[in-house]
C-alpha positions in Angstrom: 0.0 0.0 0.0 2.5 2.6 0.8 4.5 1.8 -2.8 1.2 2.6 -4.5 1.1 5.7 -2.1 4.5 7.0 -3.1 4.5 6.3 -6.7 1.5 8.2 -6.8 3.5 11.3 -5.1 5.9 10.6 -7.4 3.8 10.9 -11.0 2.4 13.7 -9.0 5.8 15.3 -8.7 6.6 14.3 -12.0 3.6 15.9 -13.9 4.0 19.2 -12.0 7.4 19.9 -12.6 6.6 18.9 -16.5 3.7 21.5 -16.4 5.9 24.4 -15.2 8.7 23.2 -17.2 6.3 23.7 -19.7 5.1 27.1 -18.9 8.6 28.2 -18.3 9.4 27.1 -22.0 6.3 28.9 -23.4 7.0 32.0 -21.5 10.5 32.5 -23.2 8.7 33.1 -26.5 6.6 36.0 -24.9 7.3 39.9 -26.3 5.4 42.1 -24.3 5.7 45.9 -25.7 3.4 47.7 -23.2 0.5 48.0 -25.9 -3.0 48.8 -24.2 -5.7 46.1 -23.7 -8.3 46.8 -25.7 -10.5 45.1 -28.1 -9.0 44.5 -31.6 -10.0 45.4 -35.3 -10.3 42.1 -36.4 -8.6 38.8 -35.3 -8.1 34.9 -35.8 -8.6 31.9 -33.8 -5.8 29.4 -34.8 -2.6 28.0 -32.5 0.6 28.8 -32.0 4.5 27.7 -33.4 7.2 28.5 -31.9 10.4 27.4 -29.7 9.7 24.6 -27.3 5.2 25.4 -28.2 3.1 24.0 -30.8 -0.7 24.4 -29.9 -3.9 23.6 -32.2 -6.3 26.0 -30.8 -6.4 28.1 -28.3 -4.9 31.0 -29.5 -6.0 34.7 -30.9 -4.0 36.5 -33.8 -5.3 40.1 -33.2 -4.8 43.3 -34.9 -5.1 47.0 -33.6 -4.5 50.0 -34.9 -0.9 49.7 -33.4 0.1 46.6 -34.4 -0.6 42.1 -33.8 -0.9 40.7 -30.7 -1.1 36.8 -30.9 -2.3 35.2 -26.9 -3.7 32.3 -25.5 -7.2 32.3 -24.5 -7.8 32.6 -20.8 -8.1 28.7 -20.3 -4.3 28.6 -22.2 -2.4 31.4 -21.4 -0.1 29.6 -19.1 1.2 28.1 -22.1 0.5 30.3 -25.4 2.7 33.1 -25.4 1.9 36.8 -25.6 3.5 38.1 -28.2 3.0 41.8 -29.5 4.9 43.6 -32.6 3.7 47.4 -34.1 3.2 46.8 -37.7 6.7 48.7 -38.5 8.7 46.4 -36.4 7.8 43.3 -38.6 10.0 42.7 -41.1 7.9 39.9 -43.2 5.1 37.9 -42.8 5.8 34.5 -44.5 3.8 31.3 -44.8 5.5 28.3 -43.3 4.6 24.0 -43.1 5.9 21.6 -41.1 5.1 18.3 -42.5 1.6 16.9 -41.2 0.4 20.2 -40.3 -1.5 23.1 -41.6 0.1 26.5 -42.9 1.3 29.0 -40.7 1.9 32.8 -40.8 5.4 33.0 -39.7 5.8 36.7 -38.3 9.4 37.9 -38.0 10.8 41.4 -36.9 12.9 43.7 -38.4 17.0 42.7 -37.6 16.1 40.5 -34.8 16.0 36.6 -34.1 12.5 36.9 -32.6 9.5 35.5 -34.4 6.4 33.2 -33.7 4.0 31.8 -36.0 0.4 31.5 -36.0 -1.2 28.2 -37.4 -4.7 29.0 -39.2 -6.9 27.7 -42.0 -7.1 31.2 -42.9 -3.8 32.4 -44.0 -5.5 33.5 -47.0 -7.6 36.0 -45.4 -4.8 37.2 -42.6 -1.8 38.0 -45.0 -4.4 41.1 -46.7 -4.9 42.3 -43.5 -1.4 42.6 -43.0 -0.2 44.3 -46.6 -3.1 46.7 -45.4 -0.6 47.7 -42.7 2.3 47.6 -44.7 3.9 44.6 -43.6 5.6 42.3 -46.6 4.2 39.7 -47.1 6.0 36.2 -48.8 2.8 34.0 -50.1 5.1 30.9 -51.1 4.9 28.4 -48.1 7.9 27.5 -47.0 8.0 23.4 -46.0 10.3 23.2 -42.9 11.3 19.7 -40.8 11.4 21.7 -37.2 10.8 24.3 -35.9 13.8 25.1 -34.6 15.0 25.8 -38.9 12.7 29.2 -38.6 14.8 30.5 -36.0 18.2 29.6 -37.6 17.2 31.3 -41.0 16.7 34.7 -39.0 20.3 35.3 -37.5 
């Protein structure tokens, strides 16, 4: 009886320390730029790409006047990113695959290594909003093995 006791502490340990591992992991791909809350123009429900994250769902691509913010819904913002960029910091907006998986809108700034993608069925109708705002925008999707390829094509 006690065995079965401490292995349960133990897979309780264990799945903790995974979970904040986890949020630890998504929270180094946050960019916070001290934009306002507010509610957006327009936005998309999709998931999220980037370092150490890959979610299907759970995630908003929103546009303001200023710029994107892309966020977790309240249930998943423990592990979606925040991640916020005014529209002149972005140097191109890109379409990405990894194999298996839809398209994602791979948004990277302007003489930096940071970037995050958003995974949507509706790239097609997110890259015009974007040209709107003068962003570039790359419609050839890029097919990619990791994710980690992204970030070593932007040093």
């Amino acid at each position: 009886m006690s065995l079965e006791i401490a292995l349960a502490v133990v897979l309780a340990v264990l799945c903790a320390g995974g979970l904040v591992m986890w949020a630890r992991l998504a929270h180094s791909n946050s960019r916070a730029i001290g934009m306002p809350a507010g509610e957006p123009d327009e936005f998309f429900w999709g998931g999220v790409m980037c370092r150490y994250v890959i979610t299907s769902g759970l995630t908003r691509l929103e546009f303001f006047d200023w710029g994107v913010r892309l966020r977790g819904v309240a249930i998943s913002r423990w592990v979606v990113p925040t991640w916020e960029a005014k529209y002149d910091e972005l140097a191109i907006a890109s379409l990405v695959a990894l194999p298996q998986s839809r398209i994602a809108v791979w948004l990277r700034l302007r003489g930096e290594s940071t970037a995050i993608a958003f995974l949507s069925d509706r790239t097609s109708q997110i890259l015009p909003v974007l040209e709107k705002h003068g962003v570039p925008v790359d419609k050839s999707v890029t097919r990619i093995r990791r994710v980690e390829e992204l970030y070593q094509a932007t040093q």
